[in-house]
N, C-alpha and C positions, 0 to 999 in steps of 0.2 A: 193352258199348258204350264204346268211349272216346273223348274229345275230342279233337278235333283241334288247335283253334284257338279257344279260349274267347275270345281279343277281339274277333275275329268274329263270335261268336256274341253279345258285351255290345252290339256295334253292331248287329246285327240286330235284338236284342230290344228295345233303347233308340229306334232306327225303326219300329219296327213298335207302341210304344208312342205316339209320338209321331204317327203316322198315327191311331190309331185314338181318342184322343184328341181330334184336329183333327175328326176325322169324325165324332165323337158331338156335338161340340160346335156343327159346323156342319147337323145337322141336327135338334138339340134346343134351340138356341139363336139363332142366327143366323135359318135359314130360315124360324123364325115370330114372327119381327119383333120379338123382345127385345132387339136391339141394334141403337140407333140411332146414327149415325154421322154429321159434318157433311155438310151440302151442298155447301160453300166450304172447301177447308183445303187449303194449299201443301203438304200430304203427302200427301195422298187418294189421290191417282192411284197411287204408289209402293205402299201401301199397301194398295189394293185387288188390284195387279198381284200383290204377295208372297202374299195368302191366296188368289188364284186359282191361283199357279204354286207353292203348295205340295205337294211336298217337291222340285221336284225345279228349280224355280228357284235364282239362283244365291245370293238370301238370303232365309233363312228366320225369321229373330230373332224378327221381329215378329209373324207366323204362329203360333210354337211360344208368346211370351210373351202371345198374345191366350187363345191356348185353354187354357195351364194360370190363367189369369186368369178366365176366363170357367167353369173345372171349381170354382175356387175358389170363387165367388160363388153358385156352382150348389147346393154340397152344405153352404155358409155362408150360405142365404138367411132358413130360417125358425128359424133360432137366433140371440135377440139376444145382445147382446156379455155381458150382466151372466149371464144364463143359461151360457152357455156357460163362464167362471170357474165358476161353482159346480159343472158337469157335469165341467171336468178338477181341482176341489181335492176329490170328492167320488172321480173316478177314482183320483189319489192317496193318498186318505185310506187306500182300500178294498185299495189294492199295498203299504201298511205297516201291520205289527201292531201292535195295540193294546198302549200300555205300561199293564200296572198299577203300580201304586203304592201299595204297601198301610200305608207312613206317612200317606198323605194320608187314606188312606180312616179309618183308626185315629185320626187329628186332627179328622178331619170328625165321626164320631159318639163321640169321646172316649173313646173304647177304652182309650187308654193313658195 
């Protein structure tokens, strides 16, 4: 099989990401009432019009930047912030070897 047209194919997969993302998000998040939204706001209107005529209205920005905002908070809700440092210095520790140091060791219980 060979490709034809790989940019094609980065924007297909890049939309068809971005759809399905909206779509977990509006119906894991949104349509059972974890996001609350004003009642009064001089952008409401525009703003409800863009996540209603997503993907194929004429903008989308704020559509695409609600639901990767909303996957974010989604899969960062029940890890606190101090946790979460220790889970990636803890990730790192484990992806670099461990140095010995066998001066130190020989100082510590007076070997030499």
């Amino acid at each position: 099989m060979q490709v034809v047209d790989s940019s094609f194919q980065k924007i297909y997969l890049r939309q068809t990401l971005r759809l399905s993302r909206l779509s977990l998000v509006l119906a894991t998040t949104i349509e059972n009432g974890f996001v609350y939204l004003p009642e009064k706001a001089p952008w409401l209107p525009q703003y409800l019009h863009e996540l209603v005529t997503f993907p194929n209205g004429k903008h989308d920005d704020q559509a695409d930047s609600t639901s990767q905002a909303l996957d974010w908070i989604k899969s960062h809700l029940f890890e606190p912030g101090i946790v979460g440092y220790y889970r990636e210095e803890a990730e790192k520790a484990a992806r670099t070897p461990p140095v010995f140091d066998r001066n130190w060791y020989y100082r510590r219980f007076g070997l030499r």
